[in-house]
C-alpha positions as CSV (number, residue, x, y, z in Angstrom):
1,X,53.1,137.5,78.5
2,X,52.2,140.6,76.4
3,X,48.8,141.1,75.4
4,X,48.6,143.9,72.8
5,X,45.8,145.4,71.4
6,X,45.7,148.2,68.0
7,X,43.0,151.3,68.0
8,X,39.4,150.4,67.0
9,X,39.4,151.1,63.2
10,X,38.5,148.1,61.8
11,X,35.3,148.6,59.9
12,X,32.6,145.8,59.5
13,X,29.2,145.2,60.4
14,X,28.6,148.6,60.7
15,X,31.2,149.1,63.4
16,X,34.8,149.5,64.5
17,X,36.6,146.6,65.7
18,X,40.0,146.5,67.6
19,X,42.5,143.4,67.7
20,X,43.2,141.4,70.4
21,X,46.2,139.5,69.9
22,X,49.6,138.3,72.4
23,X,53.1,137.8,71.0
24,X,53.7,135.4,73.7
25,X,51.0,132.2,73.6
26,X,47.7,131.8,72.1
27,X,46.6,129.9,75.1
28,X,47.3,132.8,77.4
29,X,45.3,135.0,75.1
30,X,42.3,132.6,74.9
31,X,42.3,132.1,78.7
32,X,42.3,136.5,79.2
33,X,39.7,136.8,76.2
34,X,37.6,134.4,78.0
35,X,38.5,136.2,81.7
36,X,36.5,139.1,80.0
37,X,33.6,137.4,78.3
38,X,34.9,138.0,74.7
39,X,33.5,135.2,72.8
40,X,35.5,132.1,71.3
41,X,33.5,133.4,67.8
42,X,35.7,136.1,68.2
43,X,39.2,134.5,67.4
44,X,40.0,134.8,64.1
45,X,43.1,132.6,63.6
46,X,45.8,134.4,65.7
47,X,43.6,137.7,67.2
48,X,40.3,138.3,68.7
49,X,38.0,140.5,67.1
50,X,36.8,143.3,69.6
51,X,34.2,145.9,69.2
52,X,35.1,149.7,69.5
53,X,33.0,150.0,73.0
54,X,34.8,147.4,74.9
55,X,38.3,148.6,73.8
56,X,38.7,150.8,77.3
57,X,37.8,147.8,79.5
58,X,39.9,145.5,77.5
59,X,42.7,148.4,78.2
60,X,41.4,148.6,81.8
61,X,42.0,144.5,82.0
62,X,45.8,144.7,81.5
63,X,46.4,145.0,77.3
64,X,49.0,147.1,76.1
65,X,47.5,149.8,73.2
66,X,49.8,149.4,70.4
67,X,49.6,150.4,66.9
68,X,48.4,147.8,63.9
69,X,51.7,148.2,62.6
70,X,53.4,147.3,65.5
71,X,51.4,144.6,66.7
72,X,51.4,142.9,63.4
73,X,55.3,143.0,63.3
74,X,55.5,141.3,66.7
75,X,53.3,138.6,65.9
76,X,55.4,137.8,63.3
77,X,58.7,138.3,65.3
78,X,57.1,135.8,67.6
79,X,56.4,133.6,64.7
80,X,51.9,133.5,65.6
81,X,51.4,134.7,62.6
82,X,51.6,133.5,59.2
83,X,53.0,135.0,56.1
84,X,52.5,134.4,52.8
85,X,53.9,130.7,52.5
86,X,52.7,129.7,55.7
87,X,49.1,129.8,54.4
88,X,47.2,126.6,54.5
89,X,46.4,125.4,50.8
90,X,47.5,122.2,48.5
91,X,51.0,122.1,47.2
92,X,52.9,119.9,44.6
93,X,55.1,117.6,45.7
94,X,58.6,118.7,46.6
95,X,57.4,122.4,47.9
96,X,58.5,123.4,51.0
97,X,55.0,122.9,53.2
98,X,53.5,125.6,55.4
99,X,55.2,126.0,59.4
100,X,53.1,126.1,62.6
101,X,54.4,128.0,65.2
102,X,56.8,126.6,67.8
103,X,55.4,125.4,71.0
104,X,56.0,127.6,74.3
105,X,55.9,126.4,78.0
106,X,51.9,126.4,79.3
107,X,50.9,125.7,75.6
108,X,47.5,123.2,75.6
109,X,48.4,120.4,73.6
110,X,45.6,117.2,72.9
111,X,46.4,113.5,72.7
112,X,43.9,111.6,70.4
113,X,44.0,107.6,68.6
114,X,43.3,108.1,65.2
115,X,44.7,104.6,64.9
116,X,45.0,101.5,67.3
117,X,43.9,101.0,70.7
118,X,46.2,102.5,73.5
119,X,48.4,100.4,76.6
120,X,47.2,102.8,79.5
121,X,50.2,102.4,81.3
122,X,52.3,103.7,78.5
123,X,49.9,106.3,77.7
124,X,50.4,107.4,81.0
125,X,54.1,107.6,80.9
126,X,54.1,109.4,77.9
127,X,51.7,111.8,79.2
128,X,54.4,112.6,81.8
129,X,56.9,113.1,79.8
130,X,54.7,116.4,77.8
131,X,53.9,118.0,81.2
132,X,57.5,118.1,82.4
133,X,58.1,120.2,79.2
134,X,55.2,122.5,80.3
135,X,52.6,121.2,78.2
136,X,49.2,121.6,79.4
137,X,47.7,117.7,78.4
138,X,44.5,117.6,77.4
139,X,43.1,113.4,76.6
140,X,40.9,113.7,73.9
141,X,37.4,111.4,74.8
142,X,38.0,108.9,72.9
143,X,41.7,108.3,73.3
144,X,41.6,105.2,75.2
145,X,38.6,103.6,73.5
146,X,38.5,100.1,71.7
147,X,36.3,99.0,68.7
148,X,33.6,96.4,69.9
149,X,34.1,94.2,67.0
150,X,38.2,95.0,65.2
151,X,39.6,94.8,68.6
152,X,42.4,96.2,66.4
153,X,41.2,99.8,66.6
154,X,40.8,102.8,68.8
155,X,37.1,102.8,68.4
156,X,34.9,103.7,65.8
157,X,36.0,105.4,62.3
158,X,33.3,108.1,63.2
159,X,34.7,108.7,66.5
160,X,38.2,108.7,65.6
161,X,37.9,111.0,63.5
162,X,35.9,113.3,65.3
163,X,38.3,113.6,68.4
164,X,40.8,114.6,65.7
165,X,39.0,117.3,64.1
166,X,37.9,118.4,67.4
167,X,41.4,118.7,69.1
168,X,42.3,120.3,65.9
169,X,39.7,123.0,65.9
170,X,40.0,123.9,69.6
171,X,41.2,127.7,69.5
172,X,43.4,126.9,72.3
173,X,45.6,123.7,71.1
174,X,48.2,124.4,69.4
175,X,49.5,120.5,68.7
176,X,48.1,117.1,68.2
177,X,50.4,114.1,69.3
178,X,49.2,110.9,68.4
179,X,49.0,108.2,70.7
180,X,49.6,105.6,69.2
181,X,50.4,104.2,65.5
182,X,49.0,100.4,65.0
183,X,46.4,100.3,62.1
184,X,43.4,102.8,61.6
185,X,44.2,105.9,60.4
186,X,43.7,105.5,56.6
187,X,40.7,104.7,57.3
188,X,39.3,108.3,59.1
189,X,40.9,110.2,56.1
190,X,37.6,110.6,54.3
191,X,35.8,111.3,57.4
192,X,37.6,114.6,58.4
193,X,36.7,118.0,57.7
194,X,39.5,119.0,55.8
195,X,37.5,122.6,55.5
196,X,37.5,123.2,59.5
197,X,41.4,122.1,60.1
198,X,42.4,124.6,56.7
199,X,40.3,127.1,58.8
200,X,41.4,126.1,62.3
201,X,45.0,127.4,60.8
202,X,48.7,125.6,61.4
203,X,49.4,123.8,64.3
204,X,51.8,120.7,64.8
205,X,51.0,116.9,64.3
206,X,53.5,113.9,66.0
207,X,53.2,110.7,65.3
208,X,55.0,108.1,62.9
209,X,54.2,104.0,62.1
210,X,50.5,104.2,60.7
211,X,50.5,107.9,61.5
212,X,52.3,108.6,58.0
213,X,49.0,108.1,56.3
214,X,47.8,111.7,58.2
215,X,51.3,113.0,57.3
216,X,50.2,112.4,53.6
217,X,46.9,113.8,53.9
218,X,48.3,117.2,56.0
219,X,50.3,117.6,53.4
220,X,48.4,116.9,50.2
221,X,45.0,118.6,51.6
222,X,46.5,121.4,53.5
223,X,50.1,121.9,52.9
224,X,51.2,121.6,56.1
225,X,54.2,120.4,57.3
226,X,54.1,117.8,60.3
227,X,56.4,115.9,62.6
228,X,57.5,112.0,62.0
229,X,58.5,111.5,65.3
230,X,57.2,109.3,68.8
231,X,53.8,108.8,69.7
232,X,53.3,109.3,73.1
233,X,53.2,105.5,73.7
234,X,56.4,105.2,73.2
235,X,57.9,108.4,75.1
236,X,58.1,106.9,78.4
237,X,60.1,103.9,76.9
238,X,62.6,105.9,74.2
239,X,65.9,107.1,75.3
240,X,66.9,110.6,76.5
241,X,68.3,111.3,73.1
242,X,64.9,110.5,71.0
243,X,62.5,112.9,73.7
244,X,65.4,116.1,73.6
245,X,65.2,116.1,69.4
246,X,61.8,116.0,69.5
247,X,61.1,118.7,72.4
248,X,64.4,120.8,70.8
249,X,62.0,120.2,67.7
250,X,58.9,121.5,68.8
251,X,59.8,124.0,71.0
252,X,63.4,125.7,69.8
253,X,63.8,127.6,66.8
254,X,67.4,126.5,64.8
255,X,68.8,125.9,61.7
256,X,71.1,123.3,61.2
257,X,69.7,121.2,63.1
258,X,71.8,117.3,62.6
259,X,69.5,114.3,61.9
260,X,72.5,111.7,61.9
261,X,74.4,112.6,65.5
262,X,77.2,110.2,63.7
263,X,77.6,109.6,60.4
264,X,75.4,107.6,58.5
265,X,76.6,104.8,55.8
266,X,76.4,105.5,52.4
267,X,75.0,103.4,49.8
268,X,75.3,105.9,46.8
269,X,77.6,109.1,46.6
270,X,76.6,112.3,46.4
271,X,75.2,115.7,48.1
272,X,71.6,117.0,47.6
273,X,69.3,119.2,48.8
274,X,65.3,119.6,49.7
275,X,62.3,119.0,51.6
276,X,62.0,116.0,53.7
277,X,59.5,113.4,52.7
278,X,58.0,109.8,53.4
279,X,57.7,108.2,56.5
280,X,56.2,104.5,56.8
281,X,57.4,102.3,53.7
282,X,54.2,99.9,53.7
283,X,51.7,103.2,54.3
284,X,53.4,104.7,51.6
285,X,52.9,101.9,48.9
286,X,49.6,101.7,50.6
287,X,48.6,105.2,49.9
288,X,49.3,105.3,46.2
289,X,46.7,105.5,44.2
290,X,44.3,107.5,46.7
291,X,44.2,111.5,46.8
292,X,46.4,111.3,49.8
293,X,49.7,109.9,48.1
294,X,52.5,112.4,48.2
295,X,55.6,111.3,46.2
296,X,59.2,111.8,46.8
297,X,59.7,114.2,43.6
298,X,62.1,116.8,44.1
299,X,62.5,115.9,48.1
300,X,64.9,113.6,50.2
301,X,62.5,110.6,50.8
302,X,62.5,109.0,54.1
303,X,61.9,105.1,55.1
304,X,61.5,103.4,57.6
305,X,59.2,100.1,58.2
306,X,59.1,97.2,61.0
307,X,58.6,93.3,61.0
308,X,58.3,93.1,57.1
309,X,59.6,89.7,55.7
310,X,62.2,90.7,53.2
311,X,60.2,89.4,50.1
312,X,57.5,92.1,51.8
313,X,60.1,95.1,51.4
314,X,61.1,94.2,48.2
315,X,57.2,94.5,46.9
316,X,56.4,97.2,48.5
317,X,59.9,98.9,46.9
318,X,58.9,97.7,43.8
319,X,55.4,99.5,44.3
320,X,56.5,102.6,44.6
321,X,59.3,102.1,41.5
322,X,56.3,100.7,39.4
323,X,53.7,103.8,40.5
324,X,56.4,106.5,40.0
325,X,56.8,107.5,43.4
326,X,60.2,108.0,43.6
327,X,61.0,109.6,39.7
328,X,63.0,113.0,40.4
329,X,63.9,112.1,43.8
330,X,67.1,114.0,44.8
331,X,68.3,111.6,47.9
332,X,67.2,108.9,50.0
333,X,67.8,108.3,53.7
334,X,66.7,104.6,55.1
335,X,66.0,104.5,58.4
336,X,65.5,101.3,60.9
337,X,64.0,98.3,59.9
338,X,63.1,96.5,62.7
339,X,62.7,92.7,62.2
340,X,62.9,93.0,58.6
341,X,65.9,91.0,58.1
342,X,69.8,91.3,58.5
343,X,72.0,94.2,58.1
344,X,73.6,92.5,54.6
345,X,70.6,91.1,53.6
346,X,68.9,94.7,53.4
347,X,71.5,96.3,52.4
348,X,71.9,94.0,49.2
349,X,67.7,94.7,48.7
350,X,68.3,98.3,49.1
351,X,71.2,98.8,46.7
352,X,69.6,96.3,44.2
353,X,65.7,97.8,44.1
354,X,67.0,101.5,44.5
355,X,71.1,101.7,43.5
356,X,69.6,102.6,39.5
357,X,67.7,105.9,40.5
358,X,71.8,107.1,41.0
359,X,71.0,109.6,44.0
360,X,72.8,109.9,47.3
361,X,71.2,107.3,49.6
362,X,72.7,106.8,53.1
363,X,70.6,104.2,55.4
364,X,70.6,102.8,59.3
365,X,69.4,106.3,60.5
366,X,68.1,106.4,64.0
367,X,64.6,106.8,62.3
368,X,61.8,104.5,62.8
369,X,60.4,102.0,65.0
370,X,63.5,102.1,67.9
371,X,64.2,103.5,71.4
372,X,66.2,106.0,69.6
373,X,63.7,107.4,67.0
374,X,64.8,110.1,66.1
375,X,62.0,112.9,65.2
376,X,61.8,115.4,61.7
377,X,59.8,118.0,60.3
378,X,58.1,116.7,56.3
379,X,58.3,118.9,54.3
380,X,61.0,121.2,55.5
381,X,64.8,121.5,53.9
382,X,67.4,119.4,54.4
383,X,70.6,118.8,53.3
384,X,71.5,115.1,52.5
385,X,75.8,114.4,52.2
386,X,76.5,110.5,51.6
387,X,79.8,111.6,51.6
388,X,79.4,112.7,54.9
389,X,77.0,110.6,56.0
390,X,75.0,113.8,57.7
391,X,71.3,114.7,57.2
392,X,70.9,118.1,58.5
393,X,67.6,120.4,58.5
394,X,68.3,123.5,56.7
395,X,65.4,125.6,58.4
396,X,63.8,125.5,61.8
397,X,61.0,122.6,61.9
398,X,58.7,125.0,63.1
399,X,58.6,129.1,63.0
C-alpha cells in the first residue's frame, strides 16, 4: 500500500486543506485515516479531506508527500478515481454505463437480501467462497431475516431496503453481493435513497434471478453498470468455472474477455456490437412500465428465466415486443432456461416470437439459473458473432 498525500493548498472554509488518498485500496486508507482520528466526514468519494495543521503528523504517520498532479494521475492509473464517463448520473438506453473500480485482496465487501429469505447453510458456503479471494465479509443485519407474515421475503420492505443503502453508503465497501434472488426486490426500489448511493459514488453490485430489477434501477437512476452473476447462495454449489469468471470479473482488469467458453448456436446470422443488457426475462416484462425499465435499444439483450411454462415465455416475449422493449436491438443472446420446456420446443418459441427483429441471436449460453452461470458486466461492450457463436466483452467489466 501507498498512502500519498499533495501540499495543503486547497482553500475552503477559510483554510488550507491537503488530500489524503491511496492508489492501492480504499479500505486501507479508511482503516489509516481512522488510525489517526481523521473523521469519516472527511472522505470525499476517493480522498480524505485534511486540514493544513495536521499535514506534518499525517506525514509523520507513514504518507508519502506527493504533488496534486501526481497523486491524481495515480489514482487514475489505479483506476479509484473516476473520469468523466464514470460519473454517476442517468443515461439513455444503449450508453455505455459508468465502471466501479476493480476489487483488490483485503477489500470489505457487504452481503445483504434485498429479496427472499436466505438457506443459512448455503449462505455460509458462499460466504467462504469470498474470503478465500481475500474479501473481508461483512453480513449486513438484516441478511438472514424473514417477514413475519409473506414468509416469502427477507423481512420487511423498510428493512430491506435500508441494509442496502447502508452497505452502499459505508465509505469502506466497495461491493454489494446479493444473497439471494427469490421475490422482493421490486418492491424496495422506491424505498432507496437514490440521492445517497449517486453520492456514495461506484461500487459493484452481484446478483441475478429477481436481482435484475436492481440492475434496472442502477442503471436507469445512476448509470451504473452492475454484475449479472451468482448470489452468494449459490457460490458454494456452482462449478469451478462459474466462481473463476466471476472473481476474474471483479477482480482482474481484461479486455476480451469470452462469455461463450465454446461456441454458442445460432438462431439468426450476423455480427454486432454494444453494451450488454437484460437479465431476468419475467423481471424485465415485469418492469416495463415503471421508471426502472431499461430497454434493449442499441445493446445486445440478455435472457435468461427459470420454471416458466412455455405459454408463460411466450407472453412475457410478447410483452416486451408489444411495449417496445426490444426496437433497435442490435443482438440477442438467450441464456438457460431452466424447466421451461425442451430444447426444440424453445427453440421453435424463440425463432418464432423473435426470428422478425432479423438481428444476430445465438442462445443456450451458460447464463442463468445453472451450476455454470456464467457472470457479466450490463452495460459494458461486447461483441456478439452468431457466426461464431462467441460473445466476448470488449472492455474490462470493471476499471
Amino acid at each position: 500500500m501507498t498512502l500519498l498525500i499533495d501540499p495543503p493548498q486547497s482553500p475552503g472554509h477559510g483554510r488550507l486543506w491537503a488530500h489524503l488518498s491511496s492508489d492501492a485500496s480504499f479500505s486501507e486508507l479508511h482503516e489509516f485515516a481512522a488510525a489517526l482520528g481523521i473523521p469519516s466526514r472527511g472522505f470525499d468519494r476517493d480522498h480524505y479531506d485534511v486540514p493544513a495543521d495536521r499535514y506534518e503528523s499525517v506525514v509523520a504517520a507513514g504518507a508519502t508527500p506527493v504533488s496534486s498532479r501526481d497523486l491524481i494521475g495515480r489514482l487514475h492509473e489505479a483506476g479509484l478515481r473516476r473520469r468523466q464517463g464514470e460519473r454517476l448520473m442517468p443515461r439513455a438506453a444503449g450508453a455505455r454505463l459508468a465502471r466501479a473500480p476493480r476489487l483488490r485482496p483485503g477489500d470489505a465487501v457487504a452481503v445483504t437480501s434485498p429479496s427472499g429469505p436466505v438457506p443459512a447453510a448455503e449462505l455460509d458456503a458462499g460466504v467462504a467462497i469470498l474470503e478465500s479471494w481475500g474479501l473481508g465479509v461483512r453480513l449486513m443485519p438484516q441478511v438472514r431475516a424473514q417477514h413475519e407474515q409473506l414468509s416469502y421475503l427477507a423481512g420487511d420492505d423498510a428493512v430491506r431496503a435500508g441494509d442496502l443503502v447502508r452497505a452502499w453508503c459505508d465509505p469502506s465497501v466497495r461491493a454489494v453481493f446479493c444473497a439471494r434472488g427469490g421475490y422482493g426486490a421490486q418492491r424496495i426500489l422506491d424505498l432507496v435513497d437514490w440521492e445517497a448511493l449517486t453520492s456514495a459514488g461506484p461500487k459493484v453490485l452481484v446478483g441475478f434471478s429477481d436481482v435484475t430489477a436492481l440492475h434496472q434501477a442502477f442503471a436507469s437512476r445512476l448509470g451504473l453498470s452492475t454484475i449479472h452473476g451468482p448470489v452468494v447462495t449459490s457460490l458454494g454449489t456452482g462449478t469451478d468455472a462459474a466462481r473463476e469468471q466471476l472473481r476474474s470479473l471483479l477482480f482482474e482488469r481484461s479486455a476480451l474477455t469470452p462469455l461463450t467458453p465454446s461456441p454458442a448456436p445460432a438462431l439468426a446470422p450476423g455480427r454486432a456490437e454494444g453494451p450488454l443488457a437484460g437479465g431476468n426475462l419475467a423481471l424485465l416484462a415485469a418492469e416495463v412500465g415503471t421508471p426502472d425499465s431499461r430497454s434493449g435499444a442499441d445493446s445486445i439483450a440478455v435472457l435468461e428465466d427459470v420454471d416458466e411454462d412455455l405459454y408463460r415465455l411466450d407472453r412475457l416475449l410478447t410483452q416486451l415486443l408489444r411495449s417496445g422493449w426490444f426496437e433497435r436491438v442490435r443482438a440477442i443472446a438467450l441464456g438457460q432456461f431452466t424447466g421451461c420446456g425442451s430444447p426444440d420446443s424453445l427453440r421453435h418459441l424463440f425463432t418464432e416470437r423473435l426470428g422478425h427483429l432479423g438481428v444476430p441471436t445465438l442462445w443456450d449460453l451458460r447464463i442463468g439459473h445453472m451450476a455454470d452461470n456464467l457472470g457479466f458486466p450490463l452495460g459494458v461492450p461486447a461483441l456478439l458473432d452468431a457466426d461464431a457463436g462467441t460473445l466476448t466483452l470488449l472492455e474490462s467489466a470493471l476499471v
